[in-house]
N, C-alpha and C positions, 0 to 999 in steps of 0.2 A: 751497459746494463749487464748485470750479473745472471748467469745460465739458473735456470730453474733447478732445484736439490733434483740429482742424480738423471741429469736430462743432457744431451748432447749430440748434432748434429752427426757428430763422426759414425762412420759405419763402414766397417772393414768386411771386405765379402773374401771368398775364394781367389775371384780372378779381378777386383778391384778397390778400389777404398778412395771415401769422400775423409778429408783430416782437418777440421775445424778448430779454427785458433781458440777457442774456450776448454780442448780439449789438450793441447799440448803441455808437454813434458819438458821443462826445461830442467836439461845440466849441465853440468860439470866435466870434462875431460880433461886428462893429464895431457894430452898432445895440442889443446888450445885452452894455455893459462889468460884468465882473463875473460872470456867466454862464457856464455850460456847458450846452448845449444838444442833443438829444437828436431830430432831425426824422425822424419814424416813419412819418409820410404826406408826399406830396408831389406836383404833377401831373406833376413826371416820370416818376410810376407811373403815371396816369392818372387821377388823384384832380380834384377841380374841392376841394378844398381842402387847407391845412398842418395834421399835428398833429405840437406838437414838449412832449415834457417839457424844462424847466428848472429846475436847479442851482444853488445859489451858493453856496460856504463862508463867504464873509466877509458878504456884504448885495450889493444890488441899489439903485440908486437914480439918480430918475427919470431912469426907460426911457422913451424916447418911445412916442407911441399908434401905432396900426396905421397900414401904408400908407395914402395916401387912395384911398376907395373899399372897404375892407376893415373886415369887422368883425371882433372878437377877442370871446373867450369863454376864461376864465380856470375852472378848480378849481384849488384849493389842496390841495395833498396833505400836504405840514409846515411849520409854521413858521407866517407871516404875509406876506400880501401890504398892501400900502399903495394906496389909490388916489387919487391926488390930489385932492382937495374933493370924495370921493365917501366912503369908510370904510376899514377894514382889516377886511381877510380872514383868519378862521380856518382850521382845518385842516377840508376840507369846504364851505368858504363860494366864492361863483363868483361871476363877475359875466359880465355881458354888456356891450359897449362898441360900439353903433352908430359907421355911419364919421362919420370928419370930429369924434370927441366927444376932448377936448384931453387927458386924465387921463393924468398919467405914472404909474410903477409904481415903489415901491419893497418890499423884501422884507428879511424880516430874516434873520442869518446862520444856513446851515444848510436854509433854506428850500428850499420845491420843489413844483412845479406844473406841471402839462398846459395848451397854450394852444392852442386852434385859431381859424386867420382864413382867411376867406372873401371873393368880389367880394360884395356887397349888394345884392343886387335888390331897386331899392324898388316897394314896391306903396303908393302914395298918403303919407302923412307916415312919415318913419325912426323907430321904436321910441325910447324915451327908453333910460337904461342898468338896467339892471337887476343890484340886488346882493343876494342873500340867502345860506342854508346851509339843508345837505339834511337838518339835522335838523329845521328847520322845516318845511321841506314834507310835508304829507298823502297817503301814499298810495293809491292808487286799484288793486280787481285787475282785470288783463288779462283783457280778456273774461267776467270773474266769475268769476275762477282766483284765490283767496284766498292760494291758494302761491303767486302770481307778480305782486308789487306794483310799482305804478310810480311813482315822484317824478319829475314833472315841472316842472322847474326854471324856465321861462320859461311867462310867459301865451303864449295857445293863439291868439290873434287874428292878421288875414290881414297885418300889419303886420311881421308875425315871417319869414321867409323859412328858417329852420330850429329844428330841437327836440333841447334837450337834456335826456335823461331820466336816472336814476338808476336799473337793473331791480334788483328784490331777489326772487332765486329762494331756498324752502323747500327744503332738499337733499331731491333725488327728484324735484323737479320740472323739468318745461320747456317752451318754447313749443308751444303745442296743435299747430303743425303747421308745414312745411319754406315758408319764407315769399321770393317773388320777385317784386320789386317795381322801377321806375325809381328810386327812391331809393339814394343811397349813406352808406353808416356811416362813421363812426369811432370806437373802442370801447378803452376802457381797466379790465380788470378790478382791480377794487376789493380786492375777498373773494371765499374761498372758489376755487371751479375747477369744471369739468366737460370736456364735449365738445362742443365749437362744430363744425358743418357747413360747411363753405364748398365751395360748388360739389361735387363726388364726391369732396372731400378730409373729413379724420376727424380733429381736432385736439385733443388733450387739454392745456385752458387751465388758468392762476393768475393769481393775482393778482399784477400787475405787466407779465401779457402784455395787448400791444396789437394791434388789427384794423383792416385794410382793407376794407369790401364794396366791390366796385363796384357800378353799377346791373345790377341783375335776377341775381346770382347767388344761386343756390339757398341757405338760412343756416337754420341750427336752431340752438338751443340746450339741452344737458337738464344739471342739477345733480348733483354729486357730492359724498363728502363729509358731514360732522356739522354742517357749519356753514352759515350763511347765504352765497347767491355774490352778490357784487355786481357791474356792470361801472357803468363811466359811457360813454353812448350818444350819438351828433351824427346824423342825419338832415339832410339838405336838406327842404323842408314848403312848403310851402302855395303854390306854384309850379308851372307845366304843365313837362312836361318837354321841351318846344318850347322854354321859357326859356334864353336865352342866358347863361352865365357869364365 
C-alpha cells in the first residue's frame, strides 16, 4: 500500500532517527556499477559511521573493497553475495572485511543486502575477515532472559573495535530496562515489530525499518505480535570513548 500524499513514518531527531522503507532514496554510485543504493545512516546526521542497504536487478560484480582505513560488514538479506577468494554468501550469511583486506564483491541478480563501514581503530594486530550465517550461530539469553536471545556474529576479543549481533525477542518480551550508554547503534529489523524507545520518542517498528542511536540516548525495546522479532544490531565496542574516529 502506497504512503499517504506527503506522510512518512521517518523522523530524524538530534541524537536519533527512525528510516522507513516508504521513505528511502535510492541511487546510483560510480564505485557500485550496477547498484541501487539506499544510505540510512551517515555522519552528516552525526553517525561516526555509514549504513546503506543495496539493490541490484541484474548482478553486481567486482565492487571494489572499502575505502582504505575503513572496515565493511556485509548481511545478506536475498539472493547471494560472492567474495572474492573468500566464499559466497547466503541469504543471512555476513562477513566482516578488516581494512586494507583486497576481496571484491560480486552478487547475484535480484540480490540485496545491508552494508556498514566504519574508520578502524586498531587495537594491536587488525582482525583477519570473518565469514559465517546466523543460522549457525548459538544463541545466548540476555542477562538470563530465555525470551530475549542473542547471536553474536563476530568473536568478542579486544581486536574487534565493534559488535554485530542478531537480537531474537519471544513476543511479550523486552529489554529488562531503558538502556544509556556512549555507544552508538545501527539497527535493521529483521521480523516481527514492537515499540523501540528513542530518547522521549514512542516508535512503533517492522521489519524492514531501520535505526539510528546516537551516544547516550535513552533506547528500549519491548516485542509485539505472534511472532518472533528480530533486528540486526552494529555497536562500536571495545574502545574508550576518548577514542578518536
Amino acid at each position: 500500500m502506497k504512503p499517504s500524499f506527503g506522510y512518512t513514518r521517518s523522523d530524524i531527531r538530534r541524537n536519533h532517527a527512525l528510516l522507513t522503507p516508504e521513505s528511502h532514496e535510492w541511487i546510483t554510485q560510480p564505485e557500485w556499477p550496477g547498484a541501487e543504493i539506499a544510505f540510512l545512516i551517515s555522519p552528516d546526521m552525526g553517525a561516526k559511521f555509514a549504513m546503506g542497504l543495496v539493490r541490484t536487478a541484474e548482478g553486481l560484480s567486482d565492487i571494489a573493497p572499502a575505502p582504505a582505513g575503513n572496515a565493511r560488514f556485509l548481511f545478506v538479506l536475498e539472493g547471494e553475495v560472492v567474495l572474492s577468494g573468500k566464499g559466497t554468501l547466503g541469504a543471512e550469511g555476513y562477513a566482516f572485511l578488516p581494512p586494507q583486506d583486497g576481496a571484491t564483491l560480486s552478487a547475484s541478480a535480484g540480490a540485496s543486502f545491508v552494508f556498514f563501514e566504519w574508520v578502524f581503530l586498531a587495537r594491536g594486530e587488525v582482525p583477519a575477515p570473518v565469514l559465517g550465517s546466523v543460522a549457525e550461530v548459538e544463541g545466548t539469553p540476555l542477562r538470563g532472559d530465555d525470551w530475549l536471545m542473542v547471536q553474536k556474529l563476530l568473536p568478542t576479543d579486544a581486536g574487534f573495535d565493534g559488535e554485530f549481533n542478531v537480537m531474537n525477542f519471544h513476543p511479550g518480551s523486552s529489554l529488562a530496562y531503558v538502556e544509556t550508554h556512549f555507544m552508538e547503534h545501527g539497527l535493521l529489523m529483521l521480523d516481527g515489530g514492537g515499540v523501540y524507545r528513542l530518547d522521549d520518542q514512542w516508535y512503533p517498528v517492522g521489519a524492514g525499518d531501520a535505526i539510528w542511536m546516537g551516544p547516550h540516548v535513552p533506547q528500549w525495546f519491548g516485542a509485539l505480535g505472534r511472532e518472533t522479532s528480530r533486528y540486526l544490531i552494529y555497536k562500536n565496542y571495545n574502545r574508550s570513548p576518548l577514542a578518536k574516529r
